[in-house]
C-alpha positions as a Markdown table, in Angstrom:
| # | Residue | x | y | z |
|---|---|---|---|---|
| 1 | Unk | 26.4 | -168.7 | -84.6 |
| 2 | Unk | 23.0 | -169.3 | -82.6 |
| 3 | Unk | 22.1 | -170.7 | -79.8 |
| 4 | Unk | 21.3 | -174.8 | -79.0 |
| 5 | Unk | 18.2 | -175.3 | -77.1 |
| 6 | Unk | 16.0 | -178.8 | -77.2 |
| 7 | Unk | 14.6 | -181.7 | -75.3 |
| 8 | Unk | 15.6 | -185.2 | -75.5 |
| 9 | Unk | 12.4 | -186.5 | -76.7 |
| 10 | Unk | 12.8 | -183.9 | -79.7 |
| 11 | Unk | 15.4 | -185.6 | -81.4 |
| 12 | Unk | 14.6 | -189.0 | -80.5 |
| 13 | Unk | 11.5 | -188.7 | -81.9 |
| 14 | Unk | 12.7 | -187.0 | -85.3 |
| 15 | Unk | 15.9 | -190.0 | -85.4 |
| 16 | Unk | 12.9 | -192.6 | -85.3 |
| 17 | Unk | 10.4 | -191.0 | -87.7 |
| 18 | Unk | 14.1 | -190.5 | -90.3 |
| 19 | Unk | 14.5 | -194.1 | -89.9 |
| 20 | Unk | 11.2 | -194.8 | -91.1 |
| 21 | Unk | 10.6 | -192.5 | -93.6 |
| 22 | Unk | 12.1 | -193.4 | -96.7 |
| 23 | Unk | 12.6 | -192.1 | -99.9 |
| 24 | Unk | 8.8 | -192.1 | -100.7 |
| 25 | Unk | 8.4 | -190.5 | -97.2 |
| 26 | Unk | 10.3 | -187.5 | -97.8 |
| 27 | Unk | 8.9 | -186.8 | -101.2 |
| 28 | Unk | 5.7 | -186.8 | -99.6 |
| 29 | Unk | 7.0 | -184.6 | -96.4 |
| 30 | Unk | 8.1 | -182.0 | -98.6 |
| 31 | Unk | 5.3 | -182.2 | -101.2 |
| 32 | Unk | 2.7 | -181.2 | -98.0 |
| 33 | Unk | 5.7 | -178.9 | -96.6 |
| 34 | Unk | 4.4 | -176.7 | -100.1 |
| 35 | Unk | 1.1 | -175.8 | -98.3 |
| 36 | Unk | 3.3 | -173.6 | -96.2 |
| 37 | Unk | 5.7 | -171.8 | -98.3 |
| 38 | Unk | 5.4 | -168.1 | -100.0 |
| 39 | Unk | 4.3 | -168.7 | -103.4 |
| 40 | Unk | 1.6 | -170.7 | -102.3 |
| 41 | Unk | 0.0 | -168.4 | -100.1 |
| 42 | Unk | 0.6 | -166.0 | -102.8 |
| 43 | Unk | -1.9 | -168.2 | -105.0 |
| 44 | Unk | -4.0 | -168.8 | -102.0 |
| 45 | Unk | -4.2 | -165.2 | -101.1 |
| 46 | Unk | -4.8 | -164.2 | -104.7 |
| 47 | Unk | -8.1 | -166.4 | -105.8 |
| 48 | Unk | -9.9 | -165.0 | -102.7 |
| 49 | Unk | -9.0 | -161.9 | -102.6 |
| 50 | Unk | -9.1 | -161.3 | -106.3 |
| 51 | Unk | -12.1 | -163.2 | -107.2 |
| 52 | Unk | -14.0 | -164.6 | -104.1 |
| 53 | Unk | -14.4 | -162.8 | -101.4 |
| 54 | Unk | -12.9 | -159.5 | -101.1 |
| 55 | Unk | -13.7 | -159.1 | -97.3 |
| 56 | Unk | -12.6 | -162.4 | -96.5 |
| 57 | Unk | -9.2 | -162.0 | -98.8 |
| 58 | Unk | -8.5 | -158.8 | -97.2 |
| 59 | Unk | -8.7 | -160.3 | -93.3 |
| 60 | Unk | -6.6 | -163.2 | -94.6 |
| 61 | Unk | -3.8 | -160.9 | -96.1 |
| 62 | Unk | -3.6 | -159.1 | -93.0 |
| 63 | Unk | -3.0 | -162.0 | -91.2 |
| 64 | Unk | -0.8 | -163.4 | -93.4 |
| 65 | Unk | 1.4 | -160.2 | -93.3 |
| 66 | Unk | 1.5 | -160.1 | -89.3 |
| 67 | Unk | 2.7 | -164.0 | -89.6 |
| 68 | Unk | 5.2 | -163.2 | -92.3 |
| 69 | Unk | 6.7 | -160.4 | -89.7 |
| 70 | Unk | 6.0 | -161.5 | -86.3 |
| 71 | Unk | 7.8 | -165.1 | -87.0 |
| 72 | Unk | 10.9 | -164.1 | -88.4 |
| 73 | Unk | 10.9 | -161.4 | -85.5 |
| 74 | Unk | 10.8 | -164.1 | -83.0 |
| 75 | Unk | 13.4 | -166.3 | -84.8 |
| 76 | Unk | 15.7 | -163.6 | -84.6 |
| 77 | Unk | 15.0 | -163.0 | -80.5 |
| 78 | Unk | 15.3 | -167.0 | -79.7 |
| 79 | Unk | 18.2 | -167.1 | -82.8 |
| 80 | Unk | 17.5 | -171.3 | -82.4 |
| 81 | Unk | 19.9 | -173.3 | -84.4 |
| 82 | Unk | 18.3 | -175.9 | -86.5 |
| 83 | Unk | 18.3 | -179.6 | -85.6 |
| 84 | Unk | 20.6 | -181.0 | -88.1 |
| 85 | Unk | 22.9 | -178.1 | -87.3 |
| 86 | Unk | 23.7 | -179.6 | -83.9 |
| 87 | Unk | 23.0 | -183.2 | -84.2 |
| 88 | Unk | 24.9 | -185.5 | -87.2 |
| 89 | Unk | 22.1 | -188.3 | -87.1 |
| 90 | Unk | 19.0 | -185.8 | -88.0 |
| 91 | Unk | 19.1 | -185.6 | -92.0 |
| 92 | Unk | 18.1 | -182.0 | -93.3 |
| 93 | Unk | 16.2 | -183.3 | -95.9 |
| 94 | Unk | 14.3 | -180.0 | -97.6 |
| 95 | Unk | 16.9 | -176.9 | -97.2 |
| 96 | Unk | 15.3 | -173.6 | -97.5 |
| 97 | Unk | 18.4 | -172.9 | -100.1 |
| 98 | Unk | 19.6 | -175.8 | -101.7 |
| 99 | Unk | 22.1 | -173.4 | -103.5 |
| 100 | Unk | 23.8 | -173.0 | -100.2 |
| 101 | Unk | 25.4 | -174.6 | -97.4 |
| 102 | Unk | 22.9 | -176.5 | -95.0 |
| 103 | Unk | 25.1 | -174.8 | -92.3 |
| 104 | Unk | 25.3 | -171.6 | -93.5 |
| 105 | Unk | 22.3 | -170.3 | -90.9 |
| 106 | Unk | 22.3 | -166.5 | -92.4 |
| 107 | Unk | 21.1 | -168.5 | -95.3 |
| 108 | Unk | 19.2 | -170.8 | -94.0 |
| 109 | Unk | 17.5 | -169.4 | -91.2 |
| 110 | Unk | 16.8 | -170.2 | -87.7 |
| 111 | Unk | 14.8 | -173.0 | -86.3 |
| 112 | Unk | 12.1 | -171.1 | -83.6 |
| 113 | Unk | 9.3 | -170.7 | -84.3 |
| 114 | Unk | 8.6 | -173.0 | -87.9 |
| 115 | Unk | 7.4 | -170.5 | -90.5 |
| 116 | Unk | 5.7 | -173.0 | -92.4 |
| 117 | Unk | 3.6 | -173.9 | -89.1 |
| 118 | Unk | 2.4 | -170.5 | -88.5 |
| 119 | Unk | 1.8 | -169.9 | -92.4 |
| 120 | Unk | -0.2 | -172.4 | -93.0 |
| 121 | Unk | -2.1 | -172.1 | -89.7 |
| 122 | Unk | -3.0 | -168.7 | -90.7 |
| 123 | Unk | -3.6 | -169.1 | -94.2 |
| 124 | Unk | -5.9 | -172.1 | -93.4 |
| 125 | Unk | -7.6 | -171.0 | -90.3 |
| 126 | Unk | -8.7 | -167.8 | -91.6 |
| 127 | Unk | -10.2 | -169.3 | -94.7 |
| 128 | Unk | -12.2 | -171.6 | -91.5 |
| 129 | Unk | -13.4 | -168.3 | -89.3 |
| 130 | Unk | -14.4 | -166.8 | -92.6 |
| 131 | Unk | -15.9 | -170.1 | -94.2 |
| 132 | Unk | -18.9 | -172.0 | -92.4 |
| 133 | Unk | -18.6 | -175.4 | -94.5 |
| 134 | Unk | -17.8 | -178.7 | -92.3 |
| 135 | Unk | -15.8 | -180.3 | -95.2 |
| 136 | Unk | -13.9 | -176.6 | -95.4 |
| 137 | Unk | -13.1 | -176.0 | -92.0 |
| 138 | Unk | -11.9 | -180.0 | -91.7 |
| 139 | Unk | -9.7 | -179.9 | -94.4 |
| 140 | Unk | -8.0 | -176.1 | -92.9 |
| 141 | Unk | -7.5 | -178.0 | -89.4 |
| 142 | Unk | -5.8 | -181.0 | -91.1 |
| 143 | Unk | -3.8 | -178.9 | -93.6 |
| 144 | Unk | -1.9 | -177.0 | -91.2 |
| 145 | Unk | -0.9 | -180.1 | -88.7 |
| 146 | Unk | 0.3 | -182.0 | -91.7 |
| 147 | Unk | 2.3 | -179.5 | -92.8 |
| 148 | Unk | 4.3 | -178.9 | -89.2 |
| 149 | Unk | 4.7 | -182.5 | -88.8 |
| 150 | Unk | 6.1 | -182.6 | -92.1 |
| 151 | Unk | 8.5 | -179.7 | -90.9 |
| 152 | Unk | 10.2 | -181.9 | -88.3 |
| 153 | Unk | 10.6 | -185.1 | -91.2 |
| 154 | Unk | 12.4 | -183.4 | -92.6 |
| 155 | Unk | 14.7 | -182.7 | -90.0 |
| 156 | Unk | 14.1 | -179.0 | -89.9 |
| 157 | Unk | 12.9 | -178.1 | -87.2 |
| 158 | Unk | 12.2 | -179.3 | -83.9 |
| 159 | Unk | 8.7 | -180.6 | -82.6 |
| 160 | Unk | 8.5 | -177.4 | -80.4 |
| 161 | Unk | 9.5 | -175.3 | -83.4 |
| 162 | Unk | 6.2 | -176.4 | -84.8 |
| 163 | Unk | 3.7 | -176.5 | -81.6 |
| 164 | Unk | 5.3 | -172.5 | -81.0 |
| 165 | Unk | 4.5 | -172.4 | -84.4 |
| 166 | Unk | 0.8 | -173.7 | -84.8 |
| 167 | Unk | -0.1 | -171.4 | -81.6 |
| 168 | Unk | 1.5 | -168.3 | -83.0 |
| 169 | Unk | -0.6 | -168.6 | -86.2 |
| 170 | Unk | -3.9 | -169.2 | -84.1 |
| 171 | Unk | -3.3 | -166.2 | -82.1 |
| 172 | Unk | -3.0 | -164.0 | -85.2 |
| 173 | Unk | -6.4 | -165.4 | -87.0 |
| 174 | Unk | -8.2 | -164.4 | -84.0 |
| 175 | Unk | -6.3 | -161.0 | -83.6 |
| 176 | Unk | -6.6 | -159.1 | -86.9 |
| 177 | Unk | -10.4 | -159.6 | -86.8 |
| 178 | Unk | -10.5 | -158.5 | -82.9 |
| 179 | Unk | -8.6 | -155.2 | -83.6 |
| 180 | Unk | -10.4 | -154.4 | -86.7 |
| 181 | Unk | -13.9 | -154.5 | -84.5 |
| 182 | Unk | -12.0 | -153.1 | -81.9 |
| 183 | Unk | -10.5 | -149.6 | -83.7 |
| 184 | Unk | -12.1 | -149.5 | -87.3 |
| 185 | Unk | -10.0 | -146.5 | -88.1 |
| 186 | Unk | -7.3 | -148.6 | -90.4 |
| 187 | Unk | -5.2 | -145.1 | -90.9 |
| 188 | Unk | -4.7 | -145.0 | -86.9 |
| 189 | Unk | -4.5 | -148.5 | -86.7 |
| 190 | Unk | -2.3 | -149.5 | -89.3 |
| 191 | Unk | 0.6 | -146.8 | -88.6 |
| 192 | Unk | 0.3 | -147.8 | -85.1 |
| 193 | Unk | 1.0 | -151.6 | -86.0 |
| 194 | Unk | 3.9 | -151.1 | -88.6 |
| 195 | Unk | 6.0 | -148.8 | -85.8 |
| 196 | Unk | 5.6 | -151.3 | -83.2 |
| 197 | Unk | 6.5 | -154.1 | -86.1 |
| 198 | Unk | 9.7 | -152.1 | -86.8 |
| 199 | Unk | 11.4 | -152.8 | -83.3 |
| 200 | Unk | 13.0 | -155.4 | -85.4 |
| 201 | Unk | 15.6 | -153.2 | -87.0 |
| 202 | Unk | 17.2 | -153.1 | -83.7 |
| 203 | Unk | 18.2 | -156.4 | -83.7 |
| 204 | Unk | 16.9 | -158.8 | -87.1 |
| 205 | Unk | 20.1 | -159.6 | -89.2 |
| 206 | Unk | 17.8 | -162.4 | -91.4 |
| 207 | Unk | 16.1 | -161.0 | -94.8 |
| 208 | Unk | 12.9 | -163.0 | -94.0 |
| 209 | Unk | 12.1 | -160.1 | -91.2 |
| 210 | Unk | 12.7 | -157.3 | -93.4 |
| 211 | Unk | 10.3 | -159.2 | -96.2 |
| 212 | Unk | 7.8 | -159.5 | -94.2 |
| 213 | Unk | 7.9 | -156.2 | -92.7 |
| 214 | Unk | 8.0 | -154.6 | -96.4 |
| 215 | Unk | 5.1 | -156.7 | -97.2 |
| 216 | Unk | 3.3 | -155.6 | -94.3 |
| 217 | Unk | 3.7 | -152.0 | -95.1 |
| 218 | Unk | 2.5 | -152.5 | -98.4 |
| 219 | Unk | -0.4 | -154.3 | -97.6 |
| 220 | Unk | -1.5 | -151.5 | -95.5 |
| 221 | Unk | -1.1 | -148.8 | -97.8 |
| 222 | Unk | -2.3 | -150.8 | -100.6 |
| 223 | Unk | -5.7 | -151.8 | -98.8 |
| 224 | Unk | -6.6 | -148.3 | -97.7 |
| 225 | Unk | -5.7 | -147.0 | -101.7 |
| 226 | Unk | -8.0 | -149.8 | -102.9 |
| 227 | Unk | -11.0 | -149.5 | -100.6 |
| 228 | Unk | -10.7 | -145.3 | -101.3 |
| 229 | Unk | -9.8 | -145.7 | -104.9 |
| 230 | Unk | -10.3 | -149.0 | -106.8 |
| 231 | Unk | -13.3 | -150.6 | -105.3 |
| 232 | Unk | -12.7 | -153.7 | -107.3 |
| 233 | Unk | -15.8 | -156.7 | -107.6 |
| 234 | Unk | -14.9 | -160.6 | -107.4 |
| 235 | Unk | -15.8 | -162.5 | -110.3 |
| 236 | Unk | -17.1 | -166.8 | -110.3 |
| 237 | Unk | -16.3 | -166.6 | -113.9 |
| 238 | Unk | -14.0 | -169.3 | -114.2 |
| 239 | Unk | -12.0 | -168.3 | -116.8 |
| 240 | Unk | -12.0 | -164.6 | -115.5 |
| 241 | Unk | -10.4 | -165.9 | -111.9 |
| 242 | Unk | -7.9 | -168.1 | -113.9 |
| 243 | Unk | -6.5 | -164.7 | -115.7 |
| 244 | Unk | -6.6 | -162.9 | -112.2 |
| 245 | Unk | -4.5 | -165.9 | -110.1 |
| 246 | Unk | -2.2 | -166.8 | -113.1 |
| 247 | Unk | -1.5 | -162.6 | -114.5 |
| 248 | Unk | -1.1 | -161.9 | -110.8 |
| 249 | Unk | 1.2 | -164.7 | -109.5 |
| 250 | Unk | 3.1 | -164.0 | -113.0 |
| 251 | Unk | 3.1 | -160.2 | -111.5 |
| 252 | Unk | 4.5 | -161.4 | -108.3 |
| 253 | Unk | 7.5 | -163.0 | -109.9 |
| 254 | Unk | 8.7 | -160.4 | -112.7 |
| 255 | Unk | 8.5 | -157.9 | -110.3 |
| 256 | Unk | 10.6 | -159.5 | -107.9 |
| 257 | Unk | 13.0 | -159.8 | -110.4 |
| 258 | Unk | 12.6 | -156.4 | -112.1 |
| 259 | Unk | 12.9 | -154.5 | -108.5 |
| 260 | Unk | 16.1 | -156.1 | -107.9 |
| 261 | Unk | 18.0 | -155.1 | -111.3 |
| 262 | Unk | 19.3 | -151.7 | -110.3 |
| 263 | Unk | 21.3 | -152.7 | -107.5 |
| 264 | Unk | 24.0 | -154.6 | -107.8 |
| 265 | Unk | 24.3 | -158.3 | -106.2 |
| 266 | Unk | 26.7 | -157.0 | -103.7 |
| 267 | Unk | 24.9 | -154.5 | -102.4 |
| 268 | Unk | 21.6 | -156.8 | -102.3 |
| 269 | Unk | 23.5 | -159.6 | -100.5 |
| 270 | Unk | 25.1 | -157.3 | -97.8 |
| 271 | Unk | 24.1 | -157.5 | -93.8 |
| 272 | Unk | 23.8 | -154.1 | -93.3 |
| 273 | Unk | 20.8 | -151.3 | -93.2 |
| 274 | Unk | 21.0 | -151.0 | -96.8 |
| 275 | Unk | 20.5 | -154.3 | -98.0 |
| 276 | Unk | 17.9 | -154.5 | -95.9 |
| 277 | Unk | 16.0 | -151.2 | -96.5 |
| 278 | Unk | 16.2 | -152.0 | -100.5 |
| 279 | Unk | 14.7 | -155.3 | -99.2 |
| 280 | Unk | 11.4 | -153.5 | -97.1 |
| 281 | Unk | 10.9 | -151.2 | -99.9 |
| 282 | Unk | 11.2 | -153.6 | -102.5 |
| 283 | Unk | 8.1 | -155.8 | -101.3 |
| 284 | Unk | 6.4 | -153.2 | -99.9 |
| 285 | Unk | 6.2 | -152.0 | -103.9 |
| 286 | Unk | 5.1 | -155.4 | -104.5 |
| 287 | Unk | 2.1 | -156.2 | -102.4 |
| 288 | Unk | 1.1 | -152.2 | -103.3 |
| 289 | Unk | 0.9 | -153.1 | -107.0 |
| 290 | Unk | -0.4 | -156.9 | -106.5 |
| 291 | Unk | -3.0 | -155.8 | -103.7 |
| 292 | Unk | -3.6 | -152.2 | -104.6 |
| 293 | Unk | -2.8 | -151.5 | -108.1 |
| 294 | Unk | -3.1 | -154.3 | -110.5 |
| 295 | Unk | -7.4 | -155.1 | -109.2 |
| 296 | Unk | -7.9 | -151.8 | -111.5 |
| 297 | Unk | -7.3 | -154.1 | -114.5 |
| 298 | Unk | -10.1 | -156.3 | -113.7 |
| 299 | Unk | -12.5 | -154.0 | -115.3 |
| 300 | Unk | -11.4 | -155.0 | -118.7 |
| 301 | Unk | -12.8 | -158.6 | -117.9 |
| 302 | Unk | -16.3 | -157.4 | -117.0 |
| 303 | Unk | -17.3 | -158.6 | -120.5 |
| 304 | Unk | -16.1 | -161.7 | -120.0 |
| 305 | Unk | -18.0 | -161.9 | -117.3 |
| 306 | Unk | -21.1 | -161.4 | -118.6 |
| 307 | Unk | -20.7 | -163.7 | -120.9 |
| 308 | Unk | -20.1 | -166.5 | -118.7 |
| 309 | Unk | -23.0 | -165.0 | -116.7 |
| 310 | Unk | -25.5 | -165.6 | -119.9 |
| 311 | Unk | -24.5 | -169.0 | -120.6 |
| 312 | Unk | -24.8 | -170.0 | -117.4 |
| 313 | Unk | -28.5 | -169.2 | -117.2 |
């Protein structure tokens, strides 16, 4: 299943680095591979949005929910098998499933473009166009190209997987913020974006897609309730932003879990429109609560944070 596409150079290059890399190597590859994957944008996502700047957060979770959608959409049109997949002396060293078969690629996924390259690159490079600070905007250049070289160490994905990667991410930080200035009206311009997202139910048969497209949805719905509705303020109370991250990523977890008891495992785990549907809707009720709902409990901190605020001066 998938198709077998690469250069030469690719997998010479990966077969030397391998060679080189050791056991230390690797742990260090994958430990930098973290900067990339969901739960860490989760916690990224969350201590901007939810405590320092709103604005900022808000542009970063768009992007991050185009990236989330628009990579596994591509995956699915290119349908690239991973390196290891197709050459025996390329070690797959950090499975997305270690549960499963490194072969099985409904599992695993497919190789173009690297998710990790454009998710970092987004997450990153939108904390750079939003923040001014030298140091800052060093360390969310560096981030990112560490993290898709890391990809290809550990022998899952191509070089070009990552470049494709890297590019698709710096054409969505620069996006959001152009059509937001571009057509202000978020209930035209959401809709508008979420249809044209959908073509993928025509042809995605990976779970990543329909994640991302449910979180997408949510977002959207969620940031319109909140601007009408909840109208949250960010905190620099320590201790306050601590409660918000930890309560939240804890919420992120427990209700991935909760969403998912009423359906049996079968019906979760099959290829078909249901499976996937239950999938959309499930983290589309997700990022509603998280981004939407759960900021209306940060009113009950306000003390807290007035507290802090006295001792401070």
């Amino acid at each position: 299943m998938g198709n077998t596409f690469y250069f030469e150079w690719e997998v010479a290059l990966m077969e030397a680095i391998q060679a080189h890399l050791g056991d230390i190597g690797a742990k260090i590859a994958s430990i930098v591979s973290v900067f990339g994957e969901e739960m860490f944008l989760v916690l990224l996502l969350g201590f901007v949005y939810w405590c320092w700047d709103k604005k900022a957060g808000r542009i970063i979770g768009l992007n991050i929910v185009m990236g989330v959608t628009y990579n596994p959409l591509l995956k699915n049109m290119a349908l690239r098998r991973r390196p290891y997949m197709d050459n025996p002396t390329i070690q797959c060293l950090k499975p997305v499933d270690k549960s499963a078969s490194i072969y099985d690629i409904k599992v695993q996924g497919y190789s173009f473009p690297s998710g990790h390259s454009t998710n970092s690159t987004i997450a990153f490079g939108s904390i750079a166009y939003f923040f001014k600070n030298k140091v800052v905007r060093t360390i969310c250049i560096v981030l990112p190209l560490l993290v898709g070289i890391s990809r290809f160490c550990l022998g899952v994905h191509y070089p070009t997987d990552v470049l494709v990667g890297w590019i698709l991410g710096v054409c969505i930080v620069f996006l959001m913020p152009w059509l937001l200035k571009r057509f202000p009206n978020k209930k035209k311009l959401y809709p508008v974006i979420f249809v044209i997202s959908c073509v993928g139910w025509f042809f995605c048969t990976t779970n990543d897609y329909y994640t991302g497209l449910g979180m997408m949805g949510g977002f959207f719905i969620a940031d319109i309730f909140e601007e009408k509705y909840v109208k949250f303020e960010n905190t620099r109370s320590v201790i306050s932003c601590i409660i918000r991250v930890v309560v939240g990523a804890g919420l992120f977890l427990g209700l991935n879990t909760v969403l998912k008891m009423p359906f049996p495992s079968a019906v979760l785990n099959a290829e078909n429109a249901l499976a996937y549907l239950i999938r959309t809707l499930r983290y589309a009720v997700i990022i509603f609560i998280e981004v939407g709902l759960y900021p209306m409990c940060f009113k009950w901190l306000k003390g807290l944070d007035k507290k802090t605020e006295k001792k401070a001066q």
